[in-house]
TIRO-2110 file (N, C-alpha, C; in Angstrom, 1 decimal):
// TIRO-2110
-29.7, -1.1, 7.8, N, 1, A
-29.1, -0.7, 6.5, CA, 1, A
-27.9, -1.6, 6.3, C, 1, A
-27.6, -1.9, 5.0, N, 2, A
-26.6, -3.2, 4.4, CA, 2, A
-25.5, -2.1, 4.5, C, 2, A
-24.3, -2.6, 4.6, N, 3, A
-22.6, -1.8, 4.2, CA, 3, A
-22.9, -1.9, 2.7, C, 3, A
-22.4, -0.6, 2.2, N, 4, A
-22.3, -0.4, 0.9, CA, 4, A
-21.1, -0.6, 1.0, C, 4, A
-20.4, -0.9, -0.7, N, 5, A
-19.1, -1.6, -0.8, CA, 5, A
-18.3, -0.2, -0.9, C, 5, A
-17.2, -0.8, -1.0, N, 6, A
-16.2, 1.0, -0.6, CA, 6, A
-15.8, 0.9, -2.3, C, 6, A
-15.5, 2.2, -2.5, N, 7, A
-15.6, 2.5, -3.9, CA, 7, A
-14.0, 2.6, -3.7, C, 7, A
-13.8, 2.3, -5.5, N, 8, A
-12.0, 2.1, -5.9, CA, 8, A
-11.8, 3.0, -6.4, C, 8, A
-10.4, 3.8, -5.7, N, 9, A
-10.1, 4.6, -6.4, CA, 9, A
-8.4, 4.2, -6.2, C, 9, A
-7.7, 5.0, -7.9, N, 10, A
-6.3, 4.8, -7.9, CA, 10, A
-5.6, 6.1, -7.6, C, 10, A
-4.8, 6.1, -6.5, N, 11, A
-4.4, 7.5, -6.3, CA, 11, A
-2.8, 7.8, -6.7, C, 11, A
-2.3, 8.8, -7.1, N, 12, A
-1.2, 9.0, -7.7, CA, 12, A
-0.2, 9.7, -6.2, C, 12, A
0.3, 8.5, -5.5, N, 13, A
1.3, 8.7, -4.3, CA, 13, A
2.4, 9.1, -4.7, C, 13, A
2.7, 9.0, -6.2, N, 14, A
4.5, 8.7, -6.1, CA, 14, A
5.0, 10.7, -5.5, C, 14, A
4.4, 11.9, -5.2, N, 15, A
4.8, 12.7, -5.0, CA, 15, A
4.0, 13.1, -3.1, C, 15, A
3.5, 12.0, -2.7, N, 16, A
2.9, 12.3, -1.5, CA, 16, A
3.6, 11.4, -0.3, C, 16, A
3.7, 12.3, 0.8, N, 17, A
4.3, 11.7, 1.8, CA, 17, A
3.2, 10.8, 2.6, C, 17, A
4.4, 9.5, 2.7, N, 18, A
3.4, 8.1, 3.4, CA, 18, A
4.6, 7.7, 4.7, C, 18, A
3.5, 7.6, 5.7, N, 19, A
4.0, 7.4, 7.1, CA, 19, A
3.4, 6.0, 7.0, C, 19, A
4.3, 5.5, 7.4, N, 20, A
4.2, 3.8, 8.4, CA, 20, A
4.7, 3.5, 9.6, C, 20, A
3.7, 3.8, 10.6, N, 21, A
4.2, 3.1, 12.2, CA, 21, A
4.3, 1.8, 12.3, C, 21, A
5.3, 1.3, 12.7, N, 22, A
5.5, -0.1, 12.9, CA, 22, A
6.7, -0.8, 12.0, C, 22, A
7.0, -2.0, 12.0, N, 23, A
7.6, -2.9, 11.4, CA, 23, A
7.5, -4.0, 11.0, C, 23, A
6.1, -4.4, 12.2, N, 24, A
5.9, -6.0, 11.8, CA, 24, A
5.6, -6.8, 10.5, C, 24, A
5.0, -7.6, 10.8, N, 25, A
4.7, -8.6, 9.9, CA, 25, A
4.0, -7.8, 8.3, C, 25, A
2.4, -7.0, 9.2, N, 26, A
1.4, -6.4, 8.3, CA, 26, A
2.2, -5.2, 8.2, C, 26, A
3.0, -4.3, 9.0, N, 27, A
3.3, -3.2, 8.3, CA, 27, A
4.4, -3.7, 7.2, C, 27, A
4.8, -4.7, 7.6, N, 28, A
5.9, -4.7, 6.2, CA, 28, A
5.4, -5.1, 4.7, C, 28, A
4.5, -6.2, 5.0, N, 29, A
3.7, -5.8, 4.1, CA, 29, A
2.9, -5.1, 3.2, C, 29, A
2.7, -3.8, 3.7, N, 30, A
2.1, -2.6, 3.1, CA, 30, A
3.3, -1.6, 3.0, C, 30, A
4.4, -1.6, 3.6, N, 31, A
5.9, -0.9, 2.9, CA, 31, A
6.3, -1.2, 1.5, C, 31, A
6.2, -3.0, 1.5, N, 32, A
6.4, -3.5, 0.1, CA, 32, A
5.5, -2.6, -0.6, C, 32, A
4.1, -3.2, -0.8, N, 33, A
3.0, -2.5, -2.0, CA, 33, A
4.0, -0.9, -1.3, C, 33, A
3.3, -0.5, -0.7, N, 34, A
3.3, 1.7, -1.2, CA, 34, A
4.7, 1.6, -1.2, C, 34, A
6.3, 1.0, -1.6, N, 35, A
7.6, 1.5, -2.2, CA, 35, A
7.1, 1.1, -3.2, C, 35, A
6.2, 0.7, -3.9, N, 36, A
6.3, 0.6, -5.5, CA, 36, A
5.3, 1.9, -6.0, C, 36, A
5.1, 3.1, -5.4, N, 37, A
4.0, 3.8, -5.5, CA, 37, A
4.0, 5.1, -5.5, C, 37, A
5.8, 5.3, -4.1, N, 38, A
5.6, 6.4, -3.8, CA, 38, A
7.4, 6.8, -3.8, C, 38, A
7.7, 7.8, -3.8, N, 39, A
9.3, 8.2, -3.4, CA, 39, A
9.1, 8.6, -2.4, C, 39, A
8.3, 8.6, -1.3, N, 40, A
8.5, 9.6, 0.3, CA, 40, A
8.0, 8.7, 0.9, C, 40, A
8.2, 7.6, 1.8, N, 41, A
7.9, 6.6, 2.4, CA, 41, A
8.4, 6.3, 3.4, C, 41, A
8.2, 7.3, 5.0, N, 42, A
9.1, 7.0, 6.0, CA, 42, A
8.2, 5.7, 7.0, C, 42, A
9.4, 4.8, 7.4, N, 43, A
9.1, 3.6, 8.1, CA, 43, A
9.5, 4.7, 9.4, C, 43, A
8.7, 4.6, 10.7, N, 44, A
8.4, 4.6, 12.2, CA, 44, A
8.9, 3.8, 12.9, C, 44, A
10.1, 3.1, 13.4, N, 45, A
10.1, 2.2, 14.2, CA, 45, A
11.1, 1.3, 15.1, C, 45, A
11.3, 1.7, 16.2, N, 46, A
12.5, 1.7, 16.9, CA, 46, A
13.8, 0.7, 16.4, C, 46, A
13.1, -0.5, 15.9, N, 47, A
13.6, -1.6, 15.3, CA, 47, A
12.9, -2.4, 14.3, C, 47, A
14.4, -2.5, 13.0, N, 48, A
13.6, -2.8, 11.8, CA, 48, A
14.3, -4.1, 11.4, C, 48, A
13.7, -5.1, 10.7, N, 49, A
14.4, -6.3, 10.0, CA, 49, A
15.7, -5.9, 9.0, C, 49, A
16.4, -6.8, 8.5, N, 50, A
17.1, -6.6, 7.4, CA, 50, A
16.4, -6.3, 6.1, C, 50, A
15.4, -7.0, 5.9, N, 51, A
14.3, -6.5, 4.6, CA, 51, A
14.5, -5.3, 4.4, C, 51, A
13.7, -4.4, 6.0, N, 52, A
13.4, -3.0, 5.3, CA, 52, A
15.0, -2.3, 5.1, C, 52, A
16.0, -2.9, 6.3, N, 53, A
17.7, -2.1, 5.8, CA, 53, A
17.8, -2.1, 4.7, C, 53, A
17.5, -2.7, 3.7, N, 54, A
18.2, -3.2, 2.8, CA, 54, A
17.0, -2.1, 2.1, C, 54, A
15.6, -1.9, 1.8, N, 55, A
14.7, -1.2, 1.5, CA, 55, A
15.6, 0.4, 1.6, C, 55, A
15.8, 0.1, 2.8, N, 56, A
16.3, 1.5, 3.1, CA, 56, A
17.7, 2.1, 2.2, C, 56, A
18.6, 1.5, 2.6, N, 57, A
20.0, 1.0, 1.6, CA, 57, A
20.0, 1.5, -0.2, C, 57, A
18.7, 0.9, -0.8, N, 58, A
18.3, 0.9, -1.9, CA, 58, A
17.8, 2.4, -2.2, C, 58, A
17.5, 3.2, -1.1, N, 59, A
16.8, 4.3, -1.7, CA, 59, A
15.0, 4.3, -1.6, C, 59, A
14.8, 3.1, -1.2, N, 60, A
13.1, 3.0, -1.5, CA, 60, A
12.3, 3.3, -0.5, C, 60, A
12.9, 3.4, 0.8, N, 61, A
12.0, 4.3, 1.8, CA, 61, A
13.2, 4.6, 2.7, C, 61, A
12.5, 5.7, 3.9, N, 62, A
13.4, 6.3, 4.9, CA, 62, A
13.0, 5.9, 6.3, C, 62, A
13.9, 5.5, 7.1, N, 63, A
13.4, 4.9, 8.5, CA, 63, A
14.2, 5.5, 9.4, C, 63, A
13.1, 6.2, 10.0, N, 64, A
13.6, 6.9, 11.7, CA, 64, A
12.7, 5.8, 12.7, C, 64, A
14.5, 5.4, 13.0, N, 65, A
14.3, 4.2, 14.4, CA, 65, A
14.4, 5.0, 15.5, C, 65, A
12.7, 5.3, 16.2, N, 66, A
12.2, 5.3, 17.5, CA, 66, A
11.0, 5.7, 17.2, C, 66, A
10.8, 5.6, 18.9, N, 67, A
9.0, 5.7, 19.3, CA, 67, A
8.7, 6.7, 18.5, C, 67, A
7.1, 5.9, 18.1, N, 68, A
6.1, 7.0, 17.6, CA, 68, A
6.3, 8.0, 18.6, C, 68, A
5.9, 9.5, 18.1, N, 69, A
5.4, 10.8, 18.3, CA, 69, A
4.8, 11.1, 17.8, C, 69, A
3.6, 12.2, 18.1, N, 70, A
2.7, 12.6, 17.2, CA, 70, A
3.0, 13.5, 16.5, C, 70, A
4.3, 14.2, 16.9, N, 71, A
4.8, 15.4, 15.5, CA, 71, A
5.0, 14.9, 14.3, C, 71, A
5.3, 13.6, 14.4, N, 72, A
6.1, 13.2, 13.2, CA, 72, A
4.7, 13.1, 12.1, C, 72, A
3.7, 13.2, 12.8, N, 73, A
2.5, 12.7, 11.1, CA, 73, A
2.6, 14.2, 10.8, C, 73, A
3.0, 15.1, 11.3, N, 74, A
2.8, 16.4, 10.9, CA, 74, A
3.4, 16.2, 8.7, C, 74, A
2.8, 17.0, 7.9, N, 75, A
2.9, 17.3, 6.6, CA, 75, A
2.7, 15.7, 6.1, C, 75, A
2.1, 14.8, 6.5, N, 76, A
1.8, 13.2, 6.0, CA, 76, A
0.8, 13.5, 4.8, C, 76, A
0.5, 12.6, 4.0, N, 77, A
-0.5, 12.7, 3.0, CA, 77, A
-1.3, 11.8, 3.3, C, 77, A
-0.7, 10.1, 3.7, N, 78, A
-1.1, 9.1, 4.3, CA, 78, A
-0.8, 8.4, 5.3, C, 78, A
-1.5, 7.7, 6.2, N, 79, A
-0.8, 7.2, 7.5, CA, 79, A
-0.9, 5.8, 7.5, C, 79, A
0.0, 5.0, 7.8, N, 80, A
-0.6, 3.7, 8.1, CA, 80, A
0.2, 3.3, 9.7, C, 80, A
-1.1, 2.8, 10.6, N, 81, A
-0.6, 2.6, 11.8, CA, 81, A
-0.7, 1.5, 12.1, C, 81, A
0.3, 0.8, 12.1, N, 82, A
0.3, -1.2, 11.9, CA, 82, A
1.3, -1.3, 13.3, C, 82, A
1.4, -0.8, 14.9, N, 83, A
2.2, -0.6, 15.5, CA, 83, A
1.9, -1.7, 16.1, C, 83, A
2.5, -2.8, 17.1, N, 84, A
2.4, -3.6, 17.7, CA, 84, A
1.1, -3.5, 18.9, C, 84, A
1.4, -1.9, 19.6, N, 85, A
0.8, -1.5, 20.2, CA, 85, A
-0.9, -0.9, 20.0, C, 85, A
-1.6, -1.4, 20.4, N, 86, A
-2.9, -0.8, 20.0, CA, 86, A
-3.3, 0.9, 20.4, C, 86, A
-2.8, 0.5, 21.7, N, 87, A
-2.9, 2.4, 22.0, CA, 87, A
-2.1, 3.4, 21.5, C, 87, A
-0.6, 2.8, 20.5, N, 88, A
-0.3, 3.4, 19.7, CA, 88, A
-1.6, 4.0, 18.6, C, 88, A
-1.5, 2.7, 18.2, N, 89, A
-2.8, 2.9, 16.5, CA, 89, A
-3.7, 3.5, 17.1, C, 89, A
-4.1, 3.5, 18.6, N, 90, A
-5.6, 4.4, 18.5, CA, 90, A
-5.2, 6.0, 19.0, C, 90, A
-4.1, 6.2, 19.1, N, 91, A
-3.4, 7.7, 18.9, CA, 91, A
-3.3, 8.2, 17.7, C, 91, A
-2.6, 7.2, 16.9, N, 92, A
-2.5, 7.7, 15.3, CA, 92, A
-3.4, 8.1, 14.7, C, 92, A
-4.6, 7.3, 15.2, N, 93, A
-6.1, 7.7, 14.6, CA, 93, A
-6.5, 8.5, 14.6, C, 93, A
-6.6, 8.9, 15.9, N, 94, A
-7.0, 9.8, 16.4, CA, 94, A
-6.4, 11.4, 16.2, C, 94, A
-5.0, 11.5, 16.1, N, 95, A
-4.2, 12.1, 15.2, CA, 95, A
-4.5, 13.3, 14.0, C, 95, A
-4.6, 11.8, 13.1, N, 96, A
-5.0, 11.7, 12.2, CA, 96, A
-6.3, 12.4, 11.7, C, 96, A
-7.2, 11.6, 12.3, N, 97, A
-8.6, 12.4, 12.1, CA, 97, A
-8.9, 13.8, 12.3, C, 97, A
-8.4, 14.2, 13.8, N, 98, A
-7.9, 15.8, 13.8, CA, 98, A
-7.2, 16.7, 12.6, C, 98, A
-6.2, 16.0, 12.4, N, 99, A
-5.4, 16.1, 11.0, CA, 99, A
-6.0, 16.4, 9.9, C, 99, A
-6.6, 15.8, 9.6, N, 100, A
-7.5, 15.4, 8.2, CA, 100, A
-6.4, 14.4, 7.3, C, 100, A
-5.7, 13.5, 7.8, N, 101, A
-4.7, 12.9, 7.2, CA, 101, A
-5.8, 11.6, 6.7, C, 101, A
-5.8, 11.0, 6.0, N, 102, A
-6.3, 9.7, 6.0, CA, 102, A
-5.3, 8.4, 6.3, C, 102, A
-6.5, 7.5, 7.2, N, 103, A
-5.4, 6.9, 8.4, CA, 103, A
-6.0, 5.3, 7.6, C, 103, A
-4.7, 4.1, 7.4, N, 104, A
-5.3, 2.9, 8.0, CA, 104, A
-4.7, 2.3, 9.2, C, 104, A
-5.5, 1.5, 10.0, N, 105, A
-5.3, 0.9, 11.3, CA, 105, A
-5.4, -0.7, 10.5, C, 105, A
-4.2, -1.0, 10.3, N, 106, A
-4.7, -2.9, 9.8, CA, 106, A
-5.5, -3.3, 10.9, C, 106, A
-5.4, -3.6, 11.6, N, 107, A
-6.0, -4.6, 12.6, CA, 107, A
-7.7, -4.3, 13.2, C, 107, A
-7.9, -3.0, 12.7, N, 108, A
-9.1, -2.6, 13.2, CA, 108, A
-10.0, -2.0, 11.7, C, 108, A
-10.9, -2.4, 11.1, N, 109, A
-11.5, -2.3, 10.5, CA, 109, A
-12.4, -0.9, 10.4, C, 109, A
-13.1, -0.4, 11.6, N, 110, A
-13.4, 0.5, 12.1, CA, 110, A
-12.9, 2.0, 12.4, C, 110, A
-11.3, 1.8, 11.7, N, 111, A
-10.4, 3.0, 12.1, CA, 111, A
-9.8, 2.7, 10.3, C, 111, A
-10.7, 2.7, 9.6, N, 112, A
-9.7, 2.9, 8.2, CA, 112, A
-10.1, 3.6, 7.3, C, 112, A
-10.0, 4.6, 6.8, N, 113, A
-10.2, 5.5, 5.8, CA, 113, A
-10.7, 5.1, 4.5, C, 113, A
-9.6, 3.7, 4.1, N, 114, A
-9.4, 3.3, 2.8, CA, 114, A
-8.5, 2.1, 3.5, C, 114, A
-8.9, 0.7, 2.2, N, 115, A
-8.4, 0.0, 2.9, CA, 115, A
-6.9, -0.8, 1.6, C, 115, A
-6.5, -1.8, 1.9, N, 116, A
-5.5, -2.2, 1.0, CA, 116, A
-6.1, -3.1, 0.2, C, 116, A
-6.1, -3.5, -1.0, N, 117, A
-6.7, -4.4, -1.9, CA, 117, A
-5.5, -5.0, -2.3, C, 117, A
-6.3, -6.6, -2.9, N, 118, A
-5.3, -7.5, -3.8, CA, 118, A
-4.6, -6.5, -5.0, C, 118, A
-3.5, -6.7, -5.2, N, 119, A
-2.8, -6.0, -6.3, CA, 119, A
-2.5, -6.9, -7.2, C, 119, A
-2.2, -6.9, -8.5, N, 120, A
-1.4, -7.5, -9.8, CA, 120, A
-0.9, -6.5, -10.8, C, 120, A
0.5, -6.2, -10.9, N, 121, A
0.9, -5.5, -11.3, CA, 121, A
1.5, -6.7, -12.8, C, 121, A
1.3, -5.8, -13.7, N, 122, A
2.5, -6.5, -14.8, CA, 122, A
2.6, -5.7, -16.1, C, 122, A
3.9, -5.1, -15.9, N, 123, A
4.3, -4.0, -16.9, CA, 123, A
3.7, -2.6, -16.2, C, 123, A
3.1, -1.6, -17.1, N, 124, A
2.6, -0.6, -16.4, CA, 124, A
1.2, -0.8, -15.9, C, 124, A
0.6, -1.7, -16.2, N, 125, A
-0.8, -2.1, -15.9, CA, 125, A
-1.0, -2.8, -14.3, C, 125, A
-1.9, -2.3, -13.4, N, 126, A
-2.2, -2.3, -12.4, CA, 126, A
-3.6, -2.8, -12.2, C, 126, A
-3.8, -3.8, -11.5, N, 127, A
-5.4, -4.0, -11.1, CA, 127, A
-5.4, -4.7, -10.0, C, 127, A
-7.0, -4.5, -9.3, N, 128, A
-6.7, -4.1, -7.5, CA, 128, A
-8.3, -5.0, -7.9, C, 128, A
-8.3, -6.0, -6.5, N, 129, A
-9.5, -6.3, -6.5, CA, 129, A
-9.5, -6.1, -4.0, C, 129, A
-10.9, -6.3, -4.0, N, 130, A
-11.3, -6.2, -2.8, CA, 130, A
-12.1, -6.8, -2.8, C, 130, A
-12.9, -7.9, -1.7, N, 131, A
-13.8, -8.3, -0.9, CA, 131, A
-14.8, -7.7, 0.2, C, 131, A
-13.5, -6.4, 0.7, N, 132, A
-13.9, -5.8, 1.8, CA, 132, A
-13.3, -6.7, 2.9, C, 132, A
-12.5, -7.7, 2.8, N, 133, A
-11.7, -8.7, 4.1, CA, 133, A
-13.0, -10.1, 4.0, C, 133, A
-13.8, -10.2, 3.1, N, 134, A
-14.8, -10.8, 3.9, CA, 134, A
-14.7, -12.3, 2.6, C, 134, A
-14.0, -12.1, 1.5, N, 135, A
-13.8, -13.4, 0.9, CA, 135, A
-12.2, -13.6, -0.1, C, 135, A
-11.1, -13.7, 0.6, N, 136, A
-9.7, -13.3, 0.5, CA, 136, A
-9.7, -14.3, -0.5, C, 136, A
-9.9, -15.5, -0.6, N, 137, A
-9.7, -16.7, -1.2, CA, 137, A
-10.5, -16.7, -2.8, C, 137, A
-11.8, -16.1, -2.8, N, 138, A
-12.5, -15.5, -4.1, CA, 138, A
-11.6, -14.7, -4.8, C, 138, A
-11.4, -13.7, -3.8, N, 139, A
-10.4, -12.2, -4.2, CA, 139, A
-9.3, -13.0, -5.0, C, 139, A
-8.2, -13.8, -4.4, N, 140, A
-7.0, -13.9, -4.8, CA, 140, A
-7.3, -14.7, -6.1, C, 140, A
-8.2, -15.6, -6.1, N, 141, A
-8.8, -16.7, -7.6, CA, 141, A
-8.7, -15.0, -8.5, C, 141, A
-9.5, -14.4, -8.3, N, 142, A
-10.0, -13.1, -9.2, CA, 142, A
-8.3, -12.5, -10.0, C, 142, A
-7.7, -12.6, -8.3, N, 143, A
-6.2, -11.8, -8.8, CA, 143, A
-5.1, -12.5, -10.1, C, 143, A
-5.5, -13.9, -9.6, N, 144, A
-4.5, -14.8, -10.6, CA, 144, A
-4.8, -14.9, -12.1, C, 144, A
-6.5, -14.8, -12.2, N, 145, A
-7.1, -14.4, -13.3, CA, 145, A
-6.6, -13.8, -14.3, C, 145, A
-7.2, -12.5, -13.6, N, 146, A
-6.8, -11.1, -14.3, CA, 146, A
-4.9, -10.8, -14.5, C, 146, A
-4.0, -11.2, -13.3, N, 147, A
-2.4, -11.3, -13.7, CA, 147, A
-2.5, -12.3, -15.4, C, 147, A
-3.1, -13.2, -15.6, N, 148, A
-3.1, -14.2, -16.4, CA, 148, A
-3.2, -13.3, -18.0, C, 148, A
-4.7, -12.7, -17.8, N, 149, A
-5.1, -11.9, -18.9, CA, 149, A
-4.0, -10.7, -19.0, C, 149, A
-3.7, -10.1, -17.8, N, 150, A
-2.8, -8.8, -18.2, CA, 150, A
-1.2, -9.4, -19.2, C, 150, A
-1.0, -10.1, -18.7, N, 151, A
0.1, -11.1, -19.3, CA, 151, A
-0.1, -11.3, -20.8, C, 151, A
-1.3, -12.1, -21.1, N, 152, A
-1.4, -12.3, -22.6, CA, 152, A
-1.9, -11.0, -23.1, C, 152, A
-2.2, -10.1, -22.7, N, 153, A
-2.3, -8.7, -23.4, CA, 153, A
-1.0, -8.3, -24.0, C, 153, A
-0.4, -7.5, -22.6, N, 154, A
1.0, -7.4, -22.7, CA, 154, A
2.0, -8.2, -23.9, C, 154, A
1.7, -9.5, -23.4, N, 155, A
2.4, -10.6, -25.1, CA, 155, A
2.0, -9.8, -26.0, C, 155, A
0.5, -10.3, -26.7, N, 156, A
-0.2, -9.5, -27.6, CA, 156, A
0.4, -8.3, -28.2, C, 156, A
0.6, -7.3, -27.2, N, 157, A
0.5, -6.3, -28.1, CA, 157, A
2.2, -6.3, -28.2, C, 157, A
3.3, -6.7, -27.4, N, 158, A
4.3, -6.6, -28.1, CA, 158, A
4.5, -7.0, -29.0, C, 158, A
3.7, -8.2, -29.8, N, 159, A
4.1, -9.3, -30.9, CA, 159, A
3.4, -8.5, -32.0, C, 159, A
2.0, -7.6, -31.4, N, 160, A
1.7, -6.9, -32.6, CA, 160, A
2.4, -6.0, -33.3, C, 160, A
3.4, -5.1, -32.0, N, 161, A
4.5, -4.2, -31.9, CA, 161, A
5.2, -4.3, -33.1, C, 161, A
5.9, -5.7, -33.3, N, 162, A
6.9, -6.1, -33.6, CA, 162, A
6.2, -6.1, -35.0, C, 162, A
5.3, -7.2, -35.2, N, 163, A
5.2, -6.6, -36.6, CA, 163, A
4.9, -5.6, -37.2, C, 163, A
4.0, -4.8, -36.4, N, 164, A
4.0, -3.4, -37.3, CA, 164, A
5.8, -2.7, -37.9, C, 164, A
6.7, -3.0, -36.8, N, 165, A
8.0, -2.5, -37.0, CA, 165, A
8.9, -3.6, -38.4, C, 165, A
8.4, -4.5, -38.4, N, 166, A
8.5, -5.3, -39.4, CA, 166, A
8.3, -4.9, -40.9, C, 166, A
7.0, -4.8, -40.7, N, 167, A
6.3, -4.2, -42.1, CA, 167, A
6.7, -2.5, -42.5, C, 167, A
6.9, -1.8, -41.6, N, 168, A
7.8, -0.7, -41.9, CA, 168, A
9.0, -1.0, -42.2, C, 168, A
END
């Protein structure tokens, strides 16, 4: 039987608690996208860059520096476990699943609930495209596209804005 493609959906985080184990490279990456998403955003992780201090500093997520524990996914909405360690992430998973939290594991494909898609945000307009990991380089052509058109929309309708307020 062929993989069927995972279906898109847009979920409304900004009032749900999102846990991030880790700090590296990919978890910081997915800190960026969900602080734009969510107000309850705690970073996991004994030691953090200045990026996320400064993340932190700002208000845009909360970081408790030390080892994972497994109390801490207690009341999560979402988990992301991007931990250096793998037998970290395959506790979180594991966790999680008990939980009923929905978990992603970057690194493991097989431990993800839901996965992260290309984003392009401009103005209040949001569009997400996915490959499934399997053509990133298609994906991003798609993403620069669609940024391009959300753009001349956005123009568009301010300029139509303006005249309507004109002719009033």
């Amino acid at each position: 039987m062929s993989e069927k493609p995972h279906f898109p959906v847009f979920l409304d985080l900004s009032e749900k608690k999102v846990i991030v184990v880790g700090a590296g490279t990919i978890a910081k990456r997915r800190i960026r996208t969900l602080a734009e998403f969510t107000y309850d955003l705690t970073v996991i992780a004994p030691e953090v860059n200045s990026e996320l201090k400064l993340m932190e500093e700002a208000g845009k997520i909360k970081i408790l520096r030390k080892h994972y524990e497994r109390d801490d996914l207690y009341g999560a909405d979402m988990v992301i476990a991007a931990a250096s360690d793998k037998k970290i992430n395959n506790d979180i998973h594991a966790a999680c699943k008990c939980l009923g939290i929905p978990v992603n594991v970057p690194d493991d494909r097989t431990k993800c609930d839901f996965f992260f898609p290309g984003l392009v945000k401009y103005g209040d307009m949001v569009a997400a495209v996915s490959s499934g990991g399997k053509s990133r380089k298609e994906s991003n052509k798609l993403l620069e596209l669609i940024g391009g058109w959300m753009k001349a929309i956005q123009e568009k309708s301010y300029v139509s804005s303006e005249r309507r307020e004109q002719e009033l």
